[in-house]
Structures are given as C-alpha cells and as structure tokens.
TORDRENNU-564838 format. One line per 3 residues: number of its first residue (from 1); their letters; for each residue z, x, y of C-alpha. Coordinates in Angstrom, 2 decimals, always signed. Last residue first. Layout:
N
NUM> A> Z:X:Y; ... .
//
This chain:
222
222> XXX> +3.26:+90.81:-116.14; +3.89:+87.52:-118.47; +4.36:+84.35:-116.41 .
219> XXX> +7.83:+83.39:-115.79; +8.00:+79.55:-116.24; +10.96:+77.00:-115.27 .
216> XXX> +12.04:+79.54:-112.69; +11.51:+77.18:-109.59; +8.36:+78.56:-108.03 .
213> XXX> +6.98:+79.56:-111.38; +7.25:+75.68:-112.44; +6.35:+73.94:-109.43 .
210> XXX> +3.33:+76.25:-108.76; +2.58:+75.54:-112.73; +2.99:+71.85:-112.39 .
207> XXX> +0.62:+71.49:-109.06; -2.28:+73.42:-110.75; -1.47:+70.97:-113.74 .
204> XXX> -2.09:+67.87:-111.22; -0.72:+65.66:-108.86; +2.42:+66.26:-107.90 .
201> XXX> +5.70:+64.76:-107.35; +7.79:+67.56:-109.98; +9.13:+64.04:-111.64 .
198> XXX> +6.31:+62.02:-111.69; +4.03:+64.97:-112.48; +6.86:+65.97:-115.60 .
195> XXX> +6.54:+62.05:-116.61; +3.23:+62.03:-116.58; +2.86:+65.07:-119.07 .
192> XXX> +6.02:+64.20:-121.09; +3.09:+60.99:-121.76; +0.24:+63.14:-122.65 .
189> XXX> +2.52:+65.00:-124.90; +3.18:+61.51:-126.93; -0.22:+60.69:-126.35 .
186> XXX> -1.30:+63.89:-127.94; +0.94:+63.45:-130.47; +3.76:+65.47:-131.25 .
183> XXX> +4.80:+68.03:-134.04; +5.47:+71.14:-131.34; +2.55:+73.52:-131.72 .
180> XXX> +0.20:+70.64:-132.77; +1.09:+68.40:-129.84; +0.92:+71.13:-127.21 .
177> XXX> -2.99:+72.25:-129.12; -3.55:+68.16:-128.66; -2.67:+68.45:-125.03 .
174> XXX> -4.10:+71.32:-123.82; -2.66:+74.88:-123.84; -3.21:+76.00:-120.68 .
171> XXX> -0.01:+78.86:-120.52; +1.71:+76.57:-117.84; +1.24:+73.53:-119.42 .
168> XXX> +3.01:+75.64:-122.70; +6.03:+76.67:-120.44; +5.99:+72.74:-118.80 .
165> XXX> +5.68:+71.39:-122.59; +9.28:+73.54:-123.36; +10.54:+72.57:-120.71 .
162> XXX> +9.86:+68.93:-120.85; +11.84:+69.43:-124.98; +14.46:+70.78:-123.43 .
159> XXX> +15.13:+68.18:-121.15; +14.30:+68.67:-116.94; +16.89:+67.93:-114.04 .
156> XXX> +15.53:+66.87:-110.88; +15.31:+69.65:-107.69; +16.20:+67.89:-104.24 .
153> XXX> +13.77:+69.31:-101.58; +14.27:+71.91:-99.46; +12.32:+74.82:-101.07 .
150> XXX> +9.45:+72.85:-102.66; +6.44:+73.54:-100.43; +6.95:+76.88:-100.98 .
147> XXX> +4.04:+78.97:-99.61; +5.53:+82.77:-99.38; +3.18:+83.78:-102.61 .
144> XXX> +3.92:+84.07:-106.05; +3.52:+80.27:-107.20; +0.10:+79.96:-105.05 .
141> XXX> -1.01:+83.40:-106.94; -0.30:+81.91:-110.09; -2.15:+79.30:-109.27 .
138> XXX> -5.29:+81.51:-107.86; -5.18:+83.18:-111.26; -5.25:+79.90:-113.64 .
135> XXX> -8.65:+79.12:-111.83; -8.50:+76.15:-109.14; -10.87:+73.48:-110.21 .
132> XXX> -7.91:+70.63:-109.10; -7.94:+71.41:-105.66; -3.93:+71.78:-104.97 .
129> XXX> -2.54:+68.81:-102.83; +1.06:+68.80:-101.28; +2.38:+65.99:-100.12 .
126> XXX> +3.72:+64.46:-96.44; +2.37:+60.80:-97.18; -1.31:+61.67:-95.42 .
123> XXX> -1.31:+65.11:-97.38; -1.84:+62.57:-100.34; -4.14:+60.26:-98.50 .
120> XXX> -6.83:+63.07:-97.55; -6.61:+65.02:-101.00; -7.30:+61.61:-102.65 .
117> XXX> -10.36:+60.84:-100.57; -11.45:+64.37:-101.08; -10.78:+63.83:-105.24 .
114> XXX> -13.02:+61.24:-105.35; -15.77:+62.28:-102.85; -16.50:+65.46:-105.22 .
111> XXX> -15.02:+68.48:-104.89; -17.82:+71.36:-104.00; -16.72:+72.78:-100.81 .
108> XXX> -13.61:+73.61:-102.82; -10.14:+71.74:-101.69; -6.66:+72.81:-99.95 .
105> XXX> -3.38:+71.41:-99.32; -0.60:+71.24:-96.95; -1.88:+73.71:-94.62 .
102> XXX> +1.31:+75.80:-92.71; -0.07:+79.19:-92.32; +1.22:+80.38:-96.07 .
99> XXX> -0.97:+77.73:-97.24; -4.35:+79.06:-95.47; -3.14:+82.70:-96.13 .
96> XXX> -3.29:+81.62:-100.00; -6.69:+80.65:-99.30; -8.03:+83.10:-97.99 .
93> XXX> -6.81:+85.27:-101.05; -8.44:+83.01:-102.97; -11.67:+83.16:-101.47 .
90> XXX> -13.70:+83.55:-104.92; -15.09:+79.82:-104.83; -15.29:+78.58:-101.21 .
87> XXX> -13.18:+76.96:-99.35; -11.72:+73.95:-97.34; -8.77:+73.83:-95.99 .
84> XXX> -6.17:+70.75:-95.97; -3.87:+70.04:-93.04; -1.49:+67.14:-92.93 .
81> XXX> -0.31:+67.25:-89.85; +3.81:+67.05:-89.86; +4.65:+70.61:-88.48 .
78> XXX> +2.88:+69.65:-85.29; +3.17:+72.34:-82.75; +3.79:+75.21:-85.75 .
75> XXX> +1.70:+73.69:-87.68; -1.25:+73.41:-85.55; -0.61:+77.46:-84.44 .
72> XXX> -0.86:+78.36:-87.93; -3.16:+76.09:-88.71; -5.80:+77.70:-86.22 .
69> XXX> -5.35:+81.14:-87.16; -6.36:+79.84:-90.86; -8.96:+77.67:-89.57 .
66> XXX> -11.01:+80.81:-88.23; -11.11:+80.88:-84.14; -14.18:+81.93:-82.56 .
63> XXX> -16.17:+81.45:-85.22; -15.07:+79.61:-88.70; -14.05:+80.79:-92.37 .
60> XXX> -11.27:+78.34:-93.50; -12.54:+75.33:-93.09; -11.02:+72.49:-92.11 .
57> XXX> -9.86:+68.63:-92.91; -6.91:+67.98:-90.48; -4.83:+65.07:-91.16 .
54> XXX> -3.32:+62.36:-89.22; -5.02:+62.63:-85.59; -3.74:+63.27:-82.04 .
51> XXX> -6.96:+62.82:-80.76; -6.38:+64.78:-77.46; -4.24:+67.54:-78.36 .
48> XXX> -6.13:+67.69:-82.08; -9.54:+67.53:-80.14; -8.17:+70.93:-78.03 .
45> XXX> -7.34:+72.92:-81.58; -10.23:+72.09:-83.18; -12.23:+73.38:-80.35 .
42> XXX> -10.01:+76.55:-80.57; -10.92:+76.72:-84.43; -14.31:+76.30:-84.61 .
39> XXX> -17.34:+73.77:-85.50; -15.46:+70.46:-84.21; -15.12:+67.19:-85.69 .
36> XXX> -13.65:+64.07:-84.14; -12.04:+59.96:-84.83; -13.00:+60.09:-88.33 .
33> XXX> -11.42:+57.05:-90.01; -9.98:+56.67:-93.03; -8.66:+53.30:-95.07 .
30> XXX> -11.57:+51.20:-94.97; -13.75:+54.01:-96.22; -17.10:+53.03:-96.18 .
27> XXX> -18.39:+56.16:-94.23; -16.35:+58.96:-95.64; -19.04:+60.17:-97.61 .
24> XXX> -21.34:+59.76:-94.73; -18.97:+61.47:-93.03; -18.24:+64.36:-95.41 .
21> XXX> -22.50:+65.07:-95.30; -22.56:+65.13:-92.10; -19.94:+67.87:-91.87 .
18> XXX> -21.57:+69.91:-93.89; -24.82:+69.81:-92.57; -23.33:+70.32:-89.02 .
15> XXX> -22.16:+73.99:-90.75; -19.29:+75.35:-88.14; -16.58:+73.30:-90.02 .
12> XXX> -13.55:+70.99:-88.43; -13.29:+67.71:-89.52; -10.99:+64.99:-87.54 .
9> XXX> -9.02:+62.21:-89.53; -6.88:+59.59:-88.45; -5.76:+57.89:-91.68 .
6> XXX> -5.18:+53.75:-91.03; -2.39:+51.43:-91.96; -0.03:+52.26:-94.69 .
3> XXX> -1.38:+54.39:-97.76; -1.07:+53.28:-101.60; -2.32:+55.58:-104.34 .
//
C-alpha cells in the first residue's frame, strides 16, 4: 500500500503504557509521525484544533470524554479524519457506536504492528478498515447497523459465479471447502477472492460480508 508524503497521527488512550508501547511501535516508521497523544476525549479534541493531524488512533472507553462522544463531534468538524478506535474483545456494541459516530475503522488492543500500520494508511486514503479478528457476529452487526460507508459510492457489477463465492465468504466457508462445493481450486477461489476485495475496495472478509449484507448480495439467515 502506497501513501503520499507523511501521516499525522495523534493517540488518544488514558493507559500511558499503552500509548508507549504504540510509539515505540511506531518509532521507525518513515511514513507516520506522532505529532500528540492525549488520555481523554476533550484533550483529544483541543490537540486535534491545534495539530490538525491525519488520523486519529483512540480508544473507545476514556474519562472525561469517551472516544465515541469525541468522534462524533471530530467528524462532524472534520468529516475527512481518519478515525480508528481501539477496543477490547466483547465491546461490540461499543464499537458499532464508534462507526455509527463517524470512525472510519476500528482495531483490538491486541493487533499486531502489521495490521496497525495498515489500519493507519488505509483510513489515511479515505477507506474503511475492519480489525481482521472480528467474530462473524460483530460483522453482521457492522452490516445491520446505521454505518454505511458504501452508500454514495458507485456499486460494480458482480457474475454469478462472484456471487455465489461472496454468499459462501459470507457463511465462512474457506477456500478449499468454496472450491469443493463449486468444482474449483483453491487458487481458482483464492483468485474470485482478490478480485471481489478489488472490486468491493476492502481489505478483508470482515470487509466482504459488510459489503455484501449492506448491498443485498447476502441475507444472513434470522
């Protein structure tokens, strides 16, 4: 993934542990810099006025001011912030108020420094990023709720047969149990797979079934 020039980043979380711990991850990063961090919402708010940074990295339970209250009102000033929250497990309802406030993406405490660098540059270029350990429930919550990340832009056209993977993507069959329900290889399936992430612009299978329940390609059983 390509970014252009340099990600302003501030951190928001009331643990200092935490936080030191994301910047000495971030620490070598050519690409990110941390210009702030604050351990509540209204200072996050005030160091966003004066920092005026790229993306928001925050959690979602804080004093004072939780992060969700506080990307409401962020988004609202600055609609194009890319905010991700951070959470623990079992806080899925949190974190479907955390999208449904305006965040752009969200991440478990525990992701590793791979998939926090990606999270950063993909809100970064305006995307939407879904932790990839979300459970099949939270997704399906994410498709069901208000967040629609998807509503204004141009919807491609899908074959049969990319339907047909989406609706088993959707229902976690893996590759090679896709391939063996329909006669394909897994590469072959592995390949519809790239092509459906190319063409839905996400990143992952969370990101397929949100896409897919969110635009009728999948109704999930009640």
């Amino acid at each position: 993934m390509t970014t252009f020039g340099t990600i302003k980043l501030i951190i928001a979380d009331d643990h200092e542990i935490f936080r030191d711990g994301l910047k000495l991850m971030l620490a070598r990063q050519d690409e990110i810099v941390l210009i702030g961090e604050a351990d509540n919402g209204k200072d996050l708010l005030e160091l966003v006025e004066k920092e005026n940074p790229d993306v928001v990295l925050t959690d979602i339970k804080m004093p004072i001011m939780d992060g969700i209250e506080a990307t409401r009102i962020l988004s609202e000033k600055h609609p194009d912030l890319g905010i991700i929250g951070l959470s623990m497990f079992n806080e899925d309802n949190l974190i479907i108020d955390m999208l449904e406030a305006g965040a752009k993406g969200y991440l478990l405490k525990n992701a590793d420094k791979k998939e926090v660098l990606e999270a950063i540059k993909t809100v970064y270029q305006q995307d939407n990023y879904y932790c990839r350990q979300t459970s099949s429930k939270l997704a399906q919550m994410i498709a069901k709720s208000k967040f629609n990340p998807f509503a204004q832009k141009n919807r491609p056209e899908f074959s049969d047969r990319e339907k047909e993977i989406i609706a088993l993507i959707c229902q976690e069959f893996t590759n090679k149990e896709i391939g063996e329900k329909l006669y394909l290889s897994s590469r072959t399936v592995e390949g519809y797979r790239m092509k459906i992430l190319e063409k839905m612009n996400v990143k992952n299978t969370v990101g397929i079934v949100v896409y897919a329940m969110k635009n009728g390609l999948y109704v999930s059983p009640q």
